[in-house]
C-alpha angles and dihedrals in degrees: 000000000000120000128205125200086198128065126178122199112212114192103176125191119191085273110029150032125222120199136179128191113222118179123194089227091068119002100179091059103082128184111206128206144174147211162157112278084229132108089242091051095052089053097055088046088054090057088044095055086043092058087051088053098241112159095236096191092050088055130097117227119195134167139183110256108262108170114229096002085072104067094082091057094046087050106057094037089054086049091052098038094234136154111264135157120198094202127185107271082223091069103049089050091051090047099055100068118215119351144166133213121350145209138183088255088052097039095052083050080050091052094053098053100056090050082057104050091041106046093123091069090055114133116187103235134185134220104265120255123273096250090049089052089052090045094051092050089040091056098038087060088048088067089056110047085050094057098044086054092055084053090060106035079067104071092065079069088080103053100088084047092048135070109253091241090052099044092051085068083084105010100100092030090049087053095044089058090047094053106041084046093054085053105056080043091057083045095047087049101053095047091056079054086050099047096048088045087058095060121065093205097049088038089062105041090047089050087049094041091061097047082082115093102241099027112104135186092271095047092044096046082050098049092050089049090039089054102034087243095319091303089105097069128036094200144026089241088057087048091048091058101051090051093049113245102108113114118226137187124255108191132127114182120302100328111050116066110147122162128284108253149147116283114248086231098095159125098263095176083055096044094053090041086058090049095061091051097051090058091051095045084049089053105036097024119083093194097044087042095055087043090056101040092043091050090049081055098051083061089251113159106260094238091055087052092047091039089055077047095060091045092047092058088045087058091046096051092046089048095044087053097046093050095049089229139109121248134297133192116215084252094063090042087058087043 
């Protein structure tokens, strides 16, 4: 495991970047900067910390996950080759303690520190690749599109409500935005296809991925962008716990005893996706479909059986991606 002496905090807004210097020599003592979130501006922060002399690839450099506001930082730190961690905002707040009042000069001190504290849970990472990227923002539209369709299709709720006359104010209007919406999302569709087809490597884990029952083309295409092309996560338990269907204890001493479930902090995109694709593995599935049965049976809660259900596609998809094989049920395996 790589240590680092120097940690630099990053908090970065849509226009600027906050950073502050902590040294484990003295980590009271802080150096603030500040610059353009731009690519431009973290070039010119690079050349300032160099002038300090500071030992910028022996820093670590670690910001809060801000979505797109990232992408310049991750940028520039791929370009350099510097060591950089893009960490939950979640966990550095949990981590501070109590605290009052902030501020982006505080919360890049903030930043550091943890980095500093929690060193030992660095794990080098990469800027994702271009098509991953695509995929993420494709996608991303999709949901939209989707949701924007579900607010139209509405509309058509009122006209038995409604005078003919009155409804026809937005009728033909209402049907226009439905189907130039189901357009952009067959478009949309077929250039995620077009994208995956492009990569040999995405090409063959999303072929792989829908050789299991219950895992369709969306859930696949989401898996693949949700794991960075299975690079995230170096296990299916990991992944059950980021999307939020791995059961955990909840005990303290003799008096508290409540009931094993799922944590609340989760991918819910992910978790509902799962949940489709457990309804279609019970029905097409002969193996998922015994489990199930045999589970109801058993007199097992029919969320806990659907929720093993979830984990245990998890498991396929992540075995089917390590062999390097599609899918086999233990029926084909005897064959």
């Amino acid at each position: 495991m790589k240590t680092f002496n120097t940690f630099a905090g990053v908090d970065i807004s849509k226009i600027n970047v906050d950073v502050s210097i902590v040294c484990t020599v003295d980590p009271n003592k802080t150096q603030h900067f500040k610059a353009p979130n731009t690519p431009a501006g973290f070039t010119q922060l690079i050349c300032i910390l160099k002038q300090k002399g500071i030992r910028i690839k022996s820093t670590l450099f670690i910001c809060e996950n801000t979505g797109i506001y990232t992408n310049p930082f991750i940028a520039a730190m791929s370009r350099k080759a510097l060591h950089h961690w893009v960490v939950p905002a979640i966990e550095i707040k949990r981590s501070q303690g109590i605290a009052r009042g902030k501020n982006d000069k505080a919360d890049s001190r903030v930043i550091a520190l943890y980095g500093l504290t929690h060193q030992h849970k660095y794990v080098s990472q990469s800027q994702p690749q271009k098509q991953l990227q695509q995929l993420k923002l494709l996608f991303a539209e999709r949901e939209k599109i989707l949701k924007a369709i579900a607010l139209f299709e509405r509309s058509q709720e009122n006209e038995p409500y409604v005078s003919k006359d009155v409804f026809a104010v937005v009728k033909k209007l209402n049907k226009q935005q439905v189907s130039y919406l189901n357009k952009a999302l067959k478009q949309i569709n077929k250039q995620l296809l077009t994208i995956v087809n492009q990569d040999t490597q995405l090409s063959t884990q999303f072929e792989l991925l829908t050789t299991i029952p219950g895992i369709g083309t969306q859930t696949a295409l989401y898996l693949i962008i949700t794991t960075r092309s299975f690079q995230a996560f170096k296990s299916w338990r990991q992944m059950a716990c980021y999307a939020g269907v791995a059961p955990f204890e909840y005990s303290s001493g003799t008096s508290v005893k409540g009931r094993t479930k799922v944590n609340h902090l989760a991918d819910k995109k992910m978790k509902s996706m799962l949940q489709m694709c457990v309804l279609s593995a019970v029905k097409y599935d002969p193996e998922i479909k015994h489990y199930y049965q045999k589970k109801k049976a058993e007199g097992k809660h029919v969320m806990l059986v659907m929720n093993n259900i979830r984990c245990k596609l998890l498991a396929r998809a992540f075995a089917v991606i390590n062999r390097g094989t599609p899918f086999l049920t233990t029926q084909d395996v005897a064959a």
